[in-house]
N, C-alpha and C positions, 0 to 999 in steps of 0.2 A: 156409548157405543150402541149401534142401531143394527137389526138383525135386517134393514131396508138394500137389497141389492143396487148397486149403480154403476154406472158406464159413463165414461165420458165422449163425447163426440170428438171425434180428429178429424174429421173435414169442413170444411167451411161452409156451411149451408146444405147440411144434408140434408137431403129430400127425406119425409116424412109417410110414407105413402098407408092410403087408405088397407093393403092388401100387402102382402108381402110376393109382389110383382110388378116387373117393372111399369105394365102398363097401366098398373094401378093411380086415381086420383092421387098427387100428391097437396097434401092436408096441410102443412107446415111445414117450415124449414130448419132446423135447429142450425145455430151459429156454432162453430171450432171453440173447442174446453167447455161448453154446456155441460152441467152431469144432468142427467137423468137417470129415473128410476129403469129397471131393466126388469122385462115380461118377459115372455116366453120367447125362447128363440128357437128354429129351424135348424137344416143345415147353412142357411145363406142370408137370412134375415132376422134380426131382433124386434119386440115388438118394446118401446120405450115410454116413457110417461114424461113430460118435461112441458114447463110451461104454459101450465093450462091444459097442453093437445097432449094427443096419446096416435101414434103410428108405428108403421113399422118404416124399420130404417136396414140397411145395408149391412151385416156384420161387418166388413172392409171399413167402416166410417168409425167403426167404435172401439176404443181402450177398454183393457178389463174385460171380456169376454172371449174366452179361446174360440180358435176356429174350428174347433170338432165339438163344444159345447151343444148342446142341446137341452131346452126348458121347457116344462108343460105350463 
């Protein structure tokens, strides 16, 4: 057992983005059932670790993370 937080991705290629804004660069794409690790989240954005990259991503996109949750 690992005290390592994770999320899984449910959308299929979610956007990765530099910022947690939409007009933010996006970095990467994570592919649908990816887990990655799970940083700090907002109201509307998580910041996730997966595959080498690190972004933030959409709450709406991720398993395992309530929508009132909030992470420093």
């Amino acid at each position: 057992i690992s005290g390592v937080r994770t999320v899984l991705v449910e959308t299929d290629m979610a956007e990765m983005r530099a910022r947690p804004d939409l007009g933010a660069p996006v970095i990467a794409k994570a592919q649908r059932n990816v887990i990655a690790r799970l940083g700090k989240c907002g109201p509307d954005w998580c910041q996730i670790r997966a595959g080498g990259h690190r972004g933030w991503v959409q709450k709406t996109a991720l398993w395992g993370v309530r929508p009132d949750e909030l992470r420093d």
